[in-house]
N, C-alpha and C positions, 0 to 999 in steps of 0.2 A: 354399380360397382361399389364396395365396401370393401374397406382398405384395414389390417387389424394392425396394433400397436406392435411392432418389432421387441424382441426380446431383451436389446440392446439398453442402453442406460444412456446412450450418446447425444446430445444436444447437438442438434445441427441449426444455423442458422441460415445458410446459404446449399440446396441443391440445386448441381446442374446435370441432366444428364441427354447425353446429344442422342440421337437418335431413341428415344426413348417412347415404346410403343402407348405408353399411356395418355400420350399426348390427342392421341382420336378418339380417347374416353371421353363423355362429355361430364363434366363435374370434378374429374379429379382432381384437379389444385387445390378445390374445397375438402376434398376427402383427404388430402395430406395435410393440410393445413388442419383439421380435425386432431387428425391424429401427432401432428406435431404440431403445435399452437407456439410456439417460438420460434419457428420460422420467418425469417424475413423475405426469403426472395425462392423460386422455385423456380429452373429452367430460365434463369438470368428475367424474371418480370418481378415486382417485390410484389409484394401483397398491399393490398389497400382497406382502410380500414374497414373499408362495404366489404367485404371480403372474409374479412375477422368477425365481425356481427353475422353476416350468412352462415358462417361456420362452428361460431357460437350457436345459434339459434339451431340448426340442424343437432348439433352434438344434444342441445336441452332435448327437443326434439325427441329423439334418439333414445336417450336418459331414459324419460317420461313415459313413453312404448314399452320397455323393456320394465320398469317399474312396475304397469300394468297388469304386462304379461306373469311375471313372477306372481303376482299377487291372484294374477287367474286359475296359475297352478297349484299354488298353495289351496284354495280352495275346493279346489276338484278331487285333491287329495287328500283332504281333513277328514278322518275317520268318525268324528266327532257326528258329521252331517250323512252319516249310513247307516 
């Protein structure tokens, strides 16, 4: 599951949301926390700092793929090379 950036501008520090079906995703706290990195607490548990490095490290992760990938496209499409 991959979670994208809301179009919002809102700094939230504290989500709670009760019956909330993401809660059977496995990873998502990580995936909101990704996408919101000032977050303290999510569904009343805060975050820990293993948490915030997990989520850092997947975001780099992430980054670095998509880095890749652009760079695989750029070359397939260089006219230069046909």
């Amino acid at each position: 599951m991959i979670l994208h950036k809301p179009d919002t501008h809102q700094v939230f520090k504290k989500r709670y949301h009760a019956d909330n079906p993401c809660l059977e995703e496995d990873g998502y706290r990580i995936e909101v926390l990704i996408i919101l990195r000032k977050l303290e607490r999510l569904d009343k548990d805060e975050y820990s700092e293993e948490d915030r490095s997990e989520a850092e490290d997947l975001f780099e992760q992430r980054r670095q793929e998509e880095l890749m990938k652009s760079g695989e496209d750029y070359e397939e499409d260089d006219p230069e090379e046909q």
